[in-house]
C-alpha positions in Angstrom: -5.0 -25.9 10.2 -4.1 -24.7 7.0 -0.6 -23.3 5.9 1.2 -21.2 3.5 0.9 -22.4 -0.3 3.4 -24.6 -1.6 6.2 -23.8 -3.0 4.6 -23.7 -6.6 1.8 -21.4 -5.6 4.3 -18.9 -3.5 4.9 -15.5 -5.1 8.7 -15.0 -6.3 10.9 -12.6 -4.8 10.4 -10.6 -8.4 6.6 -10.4 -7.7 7.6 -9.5 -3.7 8.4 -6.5 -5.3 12.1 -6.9 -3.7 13.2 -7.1 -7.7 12.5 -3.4 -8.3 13.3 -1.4 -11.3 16.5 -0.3 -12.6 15.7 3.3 -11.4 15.6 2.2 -7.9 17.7 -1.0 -7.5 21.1 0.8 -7.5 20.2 2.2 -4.3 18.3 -0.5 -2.5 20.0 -3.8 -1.1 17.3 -5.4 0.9 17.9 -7.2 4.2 16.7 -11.2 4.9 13.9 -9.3 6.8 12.9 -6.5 3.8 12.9 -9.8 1.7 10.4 -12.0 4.2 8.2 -8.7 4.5 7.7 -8.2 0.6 7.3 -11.8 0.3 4.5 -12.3 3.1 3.1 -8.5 2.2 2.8 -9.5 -2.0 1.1 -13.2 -0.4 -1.6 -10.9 0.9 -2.3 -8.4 -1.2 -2.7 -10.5 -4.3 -4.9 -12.5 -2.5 -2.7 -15.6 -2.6 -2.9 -16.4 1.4 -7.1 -15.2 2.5 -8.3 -13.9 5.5 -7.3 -15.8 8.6 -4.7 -18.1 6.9 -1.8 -18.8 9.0 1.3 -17.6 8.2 3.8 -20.8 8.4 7.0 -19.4 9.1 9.0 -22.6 8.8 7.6 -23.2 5.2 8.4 -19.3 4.5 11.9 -19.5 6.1 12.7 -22.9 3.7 10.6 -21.1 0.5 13.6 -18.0 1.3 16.8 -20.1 2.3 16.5 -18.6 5.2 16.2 -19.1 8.7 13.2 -18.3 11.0 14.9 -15.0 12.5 13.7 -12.7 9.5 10.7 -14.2 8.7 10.2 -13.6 13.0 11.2 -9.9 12.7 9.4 -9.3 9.7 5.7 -10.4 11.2 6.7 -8.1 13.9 6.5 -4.9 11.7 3.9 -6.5 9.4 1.8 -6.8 12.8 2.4 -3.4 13.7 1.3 -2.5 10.4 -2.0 -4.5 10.3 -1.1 -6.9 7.5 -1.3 -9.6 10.0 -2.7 -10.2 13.5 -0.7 -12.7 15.8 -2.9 -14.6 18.6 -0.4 -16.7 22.0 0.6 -19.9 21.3 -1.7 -20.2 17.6 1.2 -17.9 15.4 0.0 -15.7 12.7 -2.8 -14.9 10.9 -3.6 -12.6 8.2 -5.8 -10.1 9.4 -9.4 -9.6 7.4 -10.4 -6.8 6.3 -14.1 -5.3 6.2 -15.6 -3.0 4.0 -16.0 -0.3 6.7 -11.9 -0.9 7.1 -11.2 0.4 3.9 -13.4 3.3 3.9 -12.9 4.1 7.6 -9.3 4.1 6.2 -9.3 6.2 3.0 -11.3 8.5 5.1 -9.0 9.4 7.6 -6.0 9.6 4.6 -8.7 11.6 2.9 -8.9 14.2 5.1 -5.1 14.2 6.2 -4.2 14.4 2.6 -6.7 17.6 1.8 -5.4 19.3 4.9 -1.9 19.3 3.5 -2.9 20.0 -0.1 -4.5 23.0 1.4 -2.0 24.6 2.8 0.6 23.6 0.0 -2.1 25.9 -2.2 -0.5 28.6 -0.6 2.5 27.4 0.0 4.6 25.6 -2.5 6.7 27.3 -4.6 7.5 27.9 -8.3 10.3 25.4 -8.5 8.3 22.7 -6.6 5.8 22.8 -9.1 7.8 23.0 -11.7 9.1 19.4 -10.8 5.3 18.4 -10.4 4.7 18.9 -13.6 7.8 16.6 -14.7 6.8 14.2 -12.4 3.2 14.2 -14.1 4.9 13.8 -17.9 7.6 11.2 -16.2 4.6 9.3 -15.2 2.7 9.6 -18.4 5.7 8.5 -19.9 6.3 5.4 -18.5 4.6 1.6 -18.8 6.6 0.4 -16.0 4.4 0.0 -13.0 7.2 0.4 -10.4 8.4 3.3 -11.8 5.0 4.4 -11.5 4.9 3.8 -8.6 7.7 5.5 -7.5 6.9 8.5 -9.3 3.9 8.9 -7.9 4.8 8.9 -4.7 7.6 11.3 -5.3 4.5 13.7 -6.6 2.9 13.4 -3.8 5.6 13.6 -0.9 6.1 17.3 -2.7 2.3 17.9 -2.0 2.4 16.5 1.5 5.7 18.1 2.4 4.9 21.3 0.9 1.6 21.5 3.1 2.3 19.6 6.2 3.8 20.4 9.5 5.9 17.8 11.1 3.8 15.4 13.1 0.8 15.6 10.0 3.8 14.4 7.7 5.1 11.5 9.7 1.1 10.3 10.2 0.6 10.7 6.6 3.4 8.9 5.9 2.7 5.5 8.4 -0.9 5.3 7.3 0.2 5.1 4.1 2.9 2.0 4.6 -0.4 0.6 6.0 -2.4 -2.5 4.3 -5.3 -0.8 2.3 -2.9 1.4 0.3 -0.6 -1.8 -1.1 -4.6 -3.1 -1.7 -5.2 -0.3 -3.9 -1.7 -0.5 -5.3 -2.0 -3.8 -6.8 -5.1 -3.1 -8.5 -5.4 -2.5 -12.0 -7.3 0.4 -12.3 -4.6 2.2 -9.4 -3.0 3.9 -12.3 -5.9 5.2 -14.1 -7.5 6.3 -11.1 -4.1 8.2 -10.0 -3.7 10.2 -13.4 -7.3 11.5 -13.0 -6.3 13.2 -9.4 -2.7 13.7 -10.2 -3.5 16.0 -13.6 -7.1 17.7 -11.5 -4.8 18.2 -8.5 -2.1 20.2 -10.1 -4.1 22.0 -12.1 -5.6 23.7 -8.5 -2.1 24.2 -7.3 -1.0 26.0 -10.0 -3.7 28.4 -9.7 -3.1 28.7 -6.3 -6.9 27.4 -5.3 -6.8 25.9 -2.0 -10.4 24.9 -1.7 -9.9 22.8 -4.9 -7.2 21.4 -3.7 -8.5 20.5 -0.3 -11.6 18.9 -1.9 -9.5 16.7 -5.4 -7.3 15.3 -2.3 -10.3 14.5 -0.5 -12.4 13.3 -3.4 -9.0 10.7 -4.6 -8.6 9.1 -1.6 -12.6 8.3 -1.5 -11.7 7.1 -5.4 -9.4 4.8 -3.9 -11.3 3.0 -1.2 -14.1 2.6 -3.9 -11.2 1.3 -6.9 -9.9 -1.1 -3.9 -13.1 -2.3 -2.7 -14.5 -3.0 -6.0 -11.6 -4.9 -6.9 -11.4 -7.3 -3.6 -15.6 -7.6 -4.4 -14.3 -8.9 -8.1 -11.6 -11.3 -6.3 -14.2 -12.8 -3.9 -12.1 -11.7 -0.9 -15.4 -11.3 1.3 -17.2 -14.4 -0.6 -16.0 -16.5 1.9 -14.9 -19.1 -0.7 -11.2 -19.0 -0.2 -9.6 -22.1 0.5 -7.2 -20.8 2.8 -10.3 -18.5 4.9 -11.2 -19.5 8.6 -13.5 -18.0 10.8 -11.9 -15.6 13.1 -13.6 -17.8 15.8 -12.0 -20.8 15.5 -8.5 -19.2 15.2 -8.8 -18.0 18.8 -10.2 -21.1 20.1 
């Protein structure tokens, strides 16, 4: 059965993402466990470990320095998030992904997302979008694709909390930690796709138009299932030519 890459082929804790910019590093200090989930999550998503490889936790635990305990703990939450898929007495996989999961996926974010820019139409005020619009320039501003990153989801949180009531905020926010968003995340076109929405999207708040709003927020989430599917299509993640693939069949043999 095949394992984990080597050691030469592994992702670095810098690629992991668990090396993040200056701007955010003051204030994070990961655990053993944060470190094992960026580690296995950046395997994934990069396309380093294919559908229905096994996730070794001995070789990740010695890759690490550390022992078994935090890799254990972090394919529990990666389980529960639906980066991998763990079958009795075979371990864990990592969990395939169709086209229809993507979509169904963006969707359902899609129509979450255009509820709460909605109602943030409506609702946000003059000094939230005042710090939209920094946001937006901050972004422009930067080439470092953390920051970015960060940015951008300080953009939207402001959208989202401005609109959302309580339980709509905590969905949006778990789908969001799920596995098709870091997909889209790690593509190349995530960032030219995001200013496109990001500049439309404001532009509707601003003038207070909460049918434009609803429909950009629907519209950029159906951008990014198409930007992420297009880009697993140009990686050959469905071509079934992965050296680490297996047939979901034979794993629960």
């Amino acid at each position: 059965m095949p394992g984990a890459p080597r050691a030469e082929n592994k992702p670095t804790l810098a690629h992991a993402g668990v090396l993040r910019s200056d701007r955010s590093r003051a204030r994070y200090n990961p655990s053993l466990k944060d470190i094992a989930v960026a580690f296995i999550r950046e395997a994934i998503v990069s396309g380093r470990w294919g559908p229905w490889a096994k996730v070794e936790q001995d070789e990740i635990a010695e890759e690490l320095g550390s022992s078994r305990l935090p890799v254990r703990e972090a394919l529990i939450e990666l389980t529960a998030k639906g980066f991998v898929v763990t079958v009795p007495r075979r371990g864990a996989f990592v969990v395939h992904l169709s086209v229809e999961d993507i979509d169904d996926h963006f969707e359902v974010v899609g129509m979450l997302f255009a509820a709460a820019a909605q109602r943030a139409a409506t609702r946000i005020s003059e000094a939230e979008l005042v710090e939209l619009q920094r946001l937006h320039a901050d972004i422009a501003a930067t080439s470092d694709d953390a920051v970015c990153q960060e940015l951008n989801h300080d953009f939207l949180r402001i959208i989202n909390e401005a609109g959302s009531s309580n339980r709509l905020l905590l969905t949006l926010r778990y789908l969001w930690l799920s596995l098709p968003n870091d997909f889209y995340t790690s593509t190349r076109a995530w960032a030219a796709n995001e200013a496109i929405y990001r500049e439309q999207i404001l532009t509707l708040l601003e003038a207070r138009d909460a049918e434009g709003a609803a429909k950009s927020a629907d519209e950029h989430l159906r951008a990014c299932a198409k930007v992420t599917i297009d880009n697993l299509r140009s990686c050959g993640y469905w071509s079934g030519t992965k050296p680490l693939g297996r047939p979901a069949a034979q794993i629960y043999e």
